[in-house]
N, C-alpha and C positions, 0 to 999 in steps of 0.2 A: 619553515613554512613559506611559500612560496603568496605570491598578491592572491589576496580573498574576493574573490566577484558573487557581489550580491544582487542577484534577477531581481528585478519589477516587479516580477509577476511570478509570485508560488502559493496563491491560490486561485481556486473559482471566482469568474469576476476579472474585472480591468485592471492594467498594471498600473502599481502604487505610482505616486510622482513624486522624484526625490526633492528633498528637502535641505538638502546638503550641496558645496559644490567640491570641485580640486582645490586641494590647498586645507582644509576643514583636519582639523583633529576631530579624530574620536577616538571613545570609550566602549568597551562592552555596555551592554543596553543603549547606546544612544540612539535617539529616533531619527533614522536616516530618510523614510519614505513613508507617505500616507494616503489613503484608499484615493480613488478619484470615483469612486462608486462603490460597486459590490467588493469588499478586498480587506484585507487588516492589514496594519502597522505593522513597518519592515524595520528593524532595527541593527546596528553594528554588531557583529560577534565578536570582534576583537580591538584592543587598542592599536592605532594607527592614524595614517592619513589619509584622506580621501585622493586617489593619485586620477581618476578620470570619473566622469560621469555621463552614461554614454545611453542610446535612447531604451536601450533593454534592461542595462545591470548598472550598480556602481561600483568602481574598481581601489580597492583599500591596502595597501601596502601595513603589512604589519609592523609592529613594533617588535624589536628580537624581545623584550621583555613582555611576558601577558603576567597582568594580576589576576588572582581569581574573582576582586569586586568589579561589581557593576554600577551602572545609572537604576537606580529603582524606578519602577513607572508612578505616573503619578496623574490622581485623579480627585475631583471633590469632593469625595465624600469616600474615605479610607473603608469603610463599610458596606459600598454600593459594590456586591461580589460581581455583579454580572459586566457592570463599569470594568473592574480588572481586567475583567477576560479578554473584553473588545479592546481593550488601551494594550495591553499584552501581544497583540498582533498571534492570538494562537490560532490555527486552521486546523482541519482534520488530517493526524499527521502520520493516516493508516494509507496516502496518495491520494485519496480525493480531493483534500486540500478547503474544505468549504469552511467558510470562516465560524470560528465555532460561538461566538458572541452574538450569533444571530442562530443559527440552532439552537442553542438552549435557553435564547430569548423567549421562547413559547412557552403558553400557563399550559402544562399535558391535563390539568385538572383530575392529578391523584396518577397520572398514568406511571409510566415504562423511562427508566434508562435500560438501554441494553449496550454493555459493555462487549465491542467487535474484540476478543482474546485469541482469537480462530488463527491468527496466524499463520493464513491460508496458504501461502506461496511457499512451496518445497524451497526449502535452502536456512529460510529467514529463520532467528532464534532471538531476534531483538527482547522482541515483544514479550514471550514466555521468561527468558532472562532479569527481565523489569519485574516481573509478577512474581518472580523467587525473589529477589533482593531489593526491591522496594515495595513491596506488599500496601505495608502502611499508608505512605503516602500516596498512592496511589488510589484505595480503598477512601481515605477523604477527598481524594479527587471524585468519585464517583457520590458520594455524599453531596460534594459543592454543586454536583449537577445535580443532583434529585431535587438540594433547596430549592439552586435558581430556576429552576422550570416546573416545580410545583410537582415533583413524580414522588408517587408511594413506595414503587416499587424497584431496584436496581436487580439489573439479573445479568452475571458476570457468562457471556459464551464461549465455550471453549473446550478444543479438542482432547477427549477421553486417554487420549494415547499419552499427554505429557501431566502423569501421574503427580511428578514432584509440586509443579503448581499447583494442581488441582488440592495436593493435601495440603499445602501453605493455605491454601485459599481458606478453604473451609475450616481453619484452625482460628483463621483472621475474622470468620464472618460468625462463626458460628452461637454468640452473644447478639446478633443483628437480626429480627424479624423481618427485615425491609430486605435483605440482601440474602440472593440466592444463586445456586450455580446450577448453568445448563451446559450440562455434558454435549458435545458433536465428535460427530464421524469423521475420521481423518481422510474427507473428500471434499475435491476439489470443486467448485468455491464457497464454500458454508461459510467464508467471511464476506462475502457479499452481504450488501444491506439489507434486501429485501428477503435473503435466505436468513439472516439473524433474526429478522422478525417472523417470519414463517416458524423457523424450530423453534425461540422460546415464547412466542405468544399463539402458535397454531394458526395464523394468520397470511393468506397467500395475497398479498398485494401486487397491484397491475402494474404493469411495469412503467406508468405514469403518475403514480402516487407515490407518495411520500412517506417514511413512518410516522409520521403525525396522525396519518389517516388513521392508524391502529394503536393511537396517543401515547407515541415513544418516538425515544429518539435515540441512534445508534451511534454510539461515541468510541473512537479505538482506544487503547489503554494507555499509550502514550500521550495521547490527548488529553485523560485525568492528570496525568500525573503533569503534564507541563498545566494544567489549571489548578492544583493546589500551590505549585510553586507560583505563579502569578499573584494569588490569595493570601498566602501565606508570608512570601519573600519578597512581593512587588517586584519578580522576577520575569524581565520581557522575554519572550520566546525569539531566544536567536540559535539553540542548539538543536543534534537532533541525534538518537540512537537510528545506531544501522547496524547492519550485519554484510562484510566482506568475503565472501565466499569463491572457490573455483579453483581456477590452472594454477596456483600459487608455491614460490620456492615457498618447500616443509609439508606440499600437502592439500587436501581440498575441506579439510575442518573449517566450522563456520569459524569468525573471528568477528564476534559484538565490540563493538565502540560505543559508549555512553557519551552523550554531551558533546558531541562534532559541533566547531563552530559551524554554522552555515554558508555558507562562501568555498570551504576547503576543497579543491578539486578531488576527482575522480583519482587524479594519477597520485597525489600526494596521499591517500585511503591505502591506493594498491600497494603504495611500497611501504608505507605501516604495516600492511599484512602478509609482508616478504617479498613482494614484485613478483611480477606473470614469470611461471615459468612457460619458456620460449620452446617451441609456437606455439600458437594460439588461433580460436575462433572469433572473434569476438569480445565486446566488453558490453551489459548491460547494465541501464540503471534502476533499479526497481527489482520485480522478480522476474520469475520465470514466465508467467503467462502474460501477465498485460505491461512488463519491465520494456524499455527503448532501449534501442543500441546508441551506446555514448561512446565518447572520446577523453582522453586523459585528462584534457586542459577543462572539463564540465565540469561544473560548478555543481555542490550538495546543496537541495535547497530544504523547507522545512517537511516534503514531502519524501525525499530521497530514503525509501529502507531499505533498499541490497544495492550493493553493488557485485558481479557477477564478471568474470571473466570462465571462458567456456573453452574447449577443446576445440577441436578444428571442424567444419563442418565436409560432410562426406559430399563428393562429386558426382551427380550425376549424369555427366560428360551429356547435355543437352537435353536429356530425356522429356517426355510429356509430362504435365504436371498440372492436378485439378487442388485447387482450393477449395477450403471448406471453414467458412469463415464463420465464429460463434460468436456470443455475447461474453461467453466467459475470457474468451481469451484475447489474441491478442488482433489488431485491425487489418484491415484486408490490405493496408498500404507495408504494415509489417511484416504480414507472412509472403508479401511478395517481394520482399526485400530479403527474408530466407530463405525464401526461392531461388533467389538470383544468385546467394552467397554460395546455396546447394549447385549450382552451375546448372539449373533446371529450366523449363520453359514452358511458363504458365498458357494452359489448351483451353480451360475451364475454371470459374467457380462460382459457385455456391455459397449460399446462408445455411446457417441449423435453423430447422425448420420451427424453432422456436425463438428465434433473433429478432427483435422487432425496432423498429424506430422510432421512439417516442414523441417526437417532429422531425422533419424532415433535414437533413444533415445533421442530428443528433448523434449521440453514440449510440452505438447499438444497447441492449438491455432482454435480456431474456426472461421468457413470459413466467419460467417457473425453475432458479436456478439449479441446477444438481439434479432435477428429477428432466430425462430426455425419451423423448420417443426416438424411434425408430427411424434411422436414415438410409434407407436402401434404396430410397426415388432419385437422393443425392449423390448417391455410388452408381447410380443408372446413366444418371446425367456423365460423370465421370467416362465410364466407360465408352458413352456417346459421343463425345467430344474428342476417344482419343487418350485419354489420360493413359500412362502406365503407373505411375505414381500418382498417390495423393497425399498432401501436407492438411493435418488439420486443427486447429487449435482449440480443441473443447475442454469439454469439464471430463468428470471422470466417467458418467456415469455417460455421456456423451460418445465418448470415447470408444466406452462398451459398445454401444448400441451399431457402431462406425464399424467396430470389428465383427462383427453377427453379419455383417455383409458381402463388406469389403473384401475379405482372402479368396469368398468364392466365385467374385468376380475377375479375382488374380491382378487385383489392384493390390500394389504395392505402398503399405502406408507407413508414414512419416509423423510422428508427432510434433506441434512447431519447440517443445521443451526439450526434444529428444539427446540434444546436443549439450542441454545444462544438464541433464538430468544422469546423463554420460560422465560428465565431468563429476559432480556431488557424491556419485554412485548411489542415487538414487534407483528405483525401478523405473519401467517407461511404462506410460501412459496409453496403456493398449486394453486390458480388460480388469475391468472394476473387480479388485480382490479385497474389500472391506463392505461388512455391511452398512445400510443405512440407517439401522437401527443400531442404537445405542442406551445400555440399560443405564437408567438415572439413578444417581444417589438416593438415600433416603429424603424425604425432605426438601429437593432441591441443594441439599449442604454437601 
């Protein structure tokens, strides 16, 4: 293992300020950085030394030997569960990264945990993987959030297609009145937040509200499970499941990793899961729609769930090129950065007509996710400007509605996945071939 660099900053909110300098031993769990605002406690993954301390990250040279213990965290009162969570440094660790001691802070007054299991990003297996072989503790992790935020109700979401969990699930719950499963459509993004609370509570929130407003709160599964371990083991969150996928020597099979220190680079992942086979497109961190393009020497931080290395992207030897930038996917700085990899030349672009900005340089956030009208004003616009191609990074159902236009204006379309989805051997993202509807269990069970 090559030096562990641990960022400032891996979640929402201001980066931690470290607490450590050069020269400093540490331990797994040692607390190396703490909030200076909105933010949780950044801890060591590994035993070592602190070898620099620099304004983003701090840089730790391992020890050839790692033990399996830790520094336990430690708080006043061994019984204050919600104390844990926040001394734990856990965030939301499905990428949004929001610190989750302050989400489950709130009384829901009898409401909603709803459990994000959607494992929305083609490729990713982390998450499903966790829910077959730690069941258990995972299931009391969703319990520790119903305590601490006062909810009656847990409702585990998750897509219809990965049978195996689903029947662990319901094996595990099925003694539980409180806890129930809502079946999704294997479309793209019903793990979105505000789509979780829409399917299992009927509930369409504005894209400026919160799930509080519909008295829940939407937790990823990996996030239970690193809060019973806090609870249970005074275990700080310095690890994190990923899934390594792509151009790889043996193959483009997913390959799950449990328990990555955080710190571990990019390039030391890939050749754990056989090194790129050579050439290549690309390396992403994340997934397919809303994942960045990385580089070897990047750091895993608590947020990191794919890493993705991709085929080569096809040339467009200069052609016109209309953008169509969505909520769902990935930012207009991105796909013009796969624009430029395509050797393309952006004429044009566009919003989905449902993309809106919550305040102004916000992220975008779309008004109703997975359900799109119709963009043929958008392919007009294209056409207008010139385009012969268009790249576009929607949802599925998006997507659809893009190709009901687009061929018969003899615009030539791209999806911005097309190139992972090439590599995974996945289908591409051109017209929605699964329903929206999805028959539920009896019972919820």
């Amino acid at each position: 293992m090559g030096n562990v660099q641990i960022l400032l900053r891996q979640h929402v909110g201001a980066p931690c300020a470290a607490i450590v300098q050069a020269g400093d031993e540490v331990k797994k769990g040692t607390k190396i950085a703490t909030p200076t605002g909105l933010g949780a406690n950044i801890f060591s993954s590994v035993y070592g030394v602190v070898e620099e301390v620099l304004e983003d990250r701090i840089v730790i040279r391992p020890d050839e030997e790692q033990k399996e213990e830790f520094v336990p965290i430690e708080v006043e009162d061994e019984n204050d569960k919600l104390a844990l969570v926040k001394e734990a440094g856990i965030v939301g660790m499905g990428g949004a990264g929001f610190p989750t001691g302050v989400k489950i802070g709130t009384d829901l007054k009898g409401g909603y945990v709803l459990v994000n299991a959607a494992e929305c990003e083609p490729g990713l297996r982390h998450n499903i993987m966790q829910l077959e072989e730690k069941t258990d503790i995972t299931i009391r992790g969703l319990k520790y959030c119903m305590e601490i935020s006062n909810a009656s109700k847990g409702i585990i979401a998750i897509k219809k297609k990965n049978e195996k969990a689903v029947q662990i699930l319901r094996d595990a719950i099925k003694d539980d009145d409180s806890l129930t499963i809502h079946l999704l459509p294997d479309i793209y993004p019903m793990g979105e937040e505000r789509a979780v609370v829409r399917e299992c509570l009927d509930k369409l929130l504005d894209p400026t509200q919160l799930p509080s407003a519909a008295d829940a709160v939407v937790i990823n599964c990996e996030t239970l499970l690193r809060i019973a371990e806090a609870i249970e083991e005074k275990k700080p969150c310095y690890s994190k499941n990923m899934t390594v996928i792509g151009k790889l020597n043996g193959g483009n099979e997913p390959h799950v990793y449990m328990d990555i220190p955080v710190g571990t680079s990019v390039g030391d992942m890939i050749e754990r899961a056989g090194g790129i086979e050579e050439p290549y497109g690309e390396i992403i961190m994340g997934g397919p729609f809303t994942g960045k393009s990385t580089t070897l020497d990047a750091p895993v931080t608590k947020t990191t769930g794919g890493i993705i290395v991709t085929i080569e992207f096809p040339d467009l030897h200069g052609a016109p090129v209309g953008l169509l930038v969505c909520a769902c996917g990935g930012s207009e700085d991105r796909m013009r950065e796969i624009c430029e990899k395509m050797n393309g030349k952006v004429v044009s672009v566009a919003r989905c007509k449902q993309a809106v900005e919550p305040k102004p340089g916000a992220a975008l956030k779309c008004e109703n996710p997975g359900n799109c009208p119709g963009q043929a004003q958008k392919c007009l616009q294209f056409k207008k400007d010139g385009a012969e191609y268009i790249i576009i990074g929607n949802c599925s159902d998006c997507s659809n509605t893009v190709m009901g236009s687009a061929p018969k204006m003899k615009l030539k379309t791209f999806h911005q996945t097309d190139h992972v989805m090439r590599t995974i051997g996945h289908s591409l993202y051109r017209r929605l071939t699964v329903s929206k509807q999805v028959d539920q269990l009896p019972n919820g069970k």
